[in-house]
C-alpha positions in Angstrom: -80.8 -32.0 53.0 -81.7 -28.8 51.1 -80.2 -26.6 48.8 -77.0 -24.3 50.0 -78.6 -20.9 50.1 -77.2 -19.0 53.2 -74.1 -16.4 52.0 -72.0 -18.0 54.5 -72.2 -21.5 53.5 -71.5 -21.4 49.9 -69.0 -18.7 50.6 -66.8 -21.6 52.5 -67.5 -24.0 49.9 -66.2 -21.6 47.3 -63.6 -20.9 49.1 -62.6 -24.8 49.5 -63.0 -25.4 46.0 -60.5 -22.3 44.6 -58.4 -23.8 47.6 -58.6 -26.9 45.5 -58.5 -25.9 42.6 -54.1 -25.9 42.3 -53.2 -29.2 41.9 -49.7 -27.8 44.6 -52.2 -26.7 47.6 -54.3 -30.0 46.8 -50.8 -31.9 47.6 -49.8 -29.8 50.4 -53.3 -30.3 51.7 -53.0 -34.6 51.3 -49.7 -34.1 53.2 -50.6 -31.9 56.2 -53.6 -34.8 56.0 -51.2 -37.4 56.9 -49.5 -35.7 59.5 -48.4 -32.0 60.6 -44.7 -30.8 58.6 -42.6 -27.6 58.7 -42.3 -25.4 55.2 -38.9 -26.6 54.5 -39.9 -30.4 54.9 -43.3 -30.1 52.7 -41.1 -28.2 50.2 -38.7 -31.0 49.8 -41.1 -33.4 49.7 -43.5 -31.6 47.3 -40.1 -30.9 45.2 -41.1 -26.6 45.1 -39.2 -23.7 46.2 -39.7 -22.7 49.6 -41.1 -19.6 48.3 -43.7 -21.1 46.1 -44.6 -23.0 48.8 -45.0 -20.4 51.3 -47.3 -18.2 48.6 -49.5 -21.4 49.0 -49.6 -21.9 52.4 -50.8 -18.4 52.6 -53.4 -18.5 50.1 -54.7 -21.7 52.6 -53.7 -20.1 56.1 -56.0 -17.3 54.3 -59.0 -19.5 53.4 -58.9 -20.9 56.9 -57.9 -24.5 55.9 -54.5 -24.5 57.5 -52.8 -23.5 60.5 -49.4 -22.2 62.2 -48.3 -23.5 65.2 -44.9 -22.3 66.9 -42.9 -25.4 67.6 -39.7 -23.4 69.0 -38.0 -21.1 66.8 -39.8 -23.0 63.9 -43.4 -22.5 62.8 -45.1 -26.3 62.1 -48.2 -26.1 59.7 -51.2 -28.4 59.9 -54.7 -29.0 59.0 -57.6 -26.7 60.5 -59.5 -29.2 62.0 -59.2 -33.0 61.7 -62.3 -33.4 60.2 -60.4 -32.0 56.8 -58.8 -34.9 56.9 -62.0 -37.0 57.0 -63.1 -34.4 54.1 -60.3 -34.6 52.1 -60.8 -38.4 52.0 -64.2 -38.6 51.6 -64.4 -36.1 48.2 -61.6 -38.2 46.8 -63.2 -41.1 47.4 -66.9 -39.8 45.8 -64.9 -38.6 43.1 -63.4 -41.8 41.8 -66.4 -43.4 42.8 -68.7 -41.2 40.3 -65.9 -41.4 37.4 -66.7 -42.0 33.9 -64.9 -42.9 31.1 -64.7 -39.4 30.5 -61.2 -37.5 30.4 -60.5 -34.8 32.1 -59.6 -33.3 28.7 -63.2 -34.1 27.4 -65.1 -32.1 30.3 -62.1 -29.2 29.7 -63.8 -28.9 26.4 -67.1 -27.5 28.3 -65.2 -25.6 30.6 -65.5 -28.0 33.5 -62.1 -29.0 35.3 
């Protein structure tokens, strides 16, 4: 596989990574991966206000990693496409499986995480 060089493609990786890059839309993305849920249920479950919540699901309705879908007189979120899901689950896994004894606060030093 080469290098990323068409606009387009690292555009929509950058935009996954700034999308990733709060540690709240990384949790509301983990749980719209295990199943669809309604503002008011992710911000209970997330323990945020409903309006914090909402300025997050915005920012990823916006980056095109989240959906609405009208469920009555209620609007349910959930994940794009399934294969997030799968994507989700695979970078975690990679992740942890390329971790060092390194800290977090370590590569912070160099401007990394």
């Amino acid at each position: 596989m080469g290098v990323l060089t068409a606009a387009s493609d690292i555009d929509v990786l950058a935009r996954f990574g700034r999308a990733l890059a709060d540690p709240i839309r990384c949790r509301i993305l983990l749980a719209l991966r295990q199943a669809p849920a309604y503002p008011a249920d992710l911000a209970d479950a997330l323990g945020i206000s409903r309006t914090r919540l909402s300025n997050h699901l915005t920012c990823l309705r916006d980056c095109g990693l989240v959906i609405t879908a009208p469920d009555g007189r209620r609007t349910r979120y959930e994940l794009a496409d399934p294969r997030l899901a799968h994507a989700l689950d695979d970078l975690r896994a990679a992740v942890v499986a390329v971790a060092t004894d390194r800290t977090c606060a370590d590569a912070d030093e160099q401007g990394c995480c």
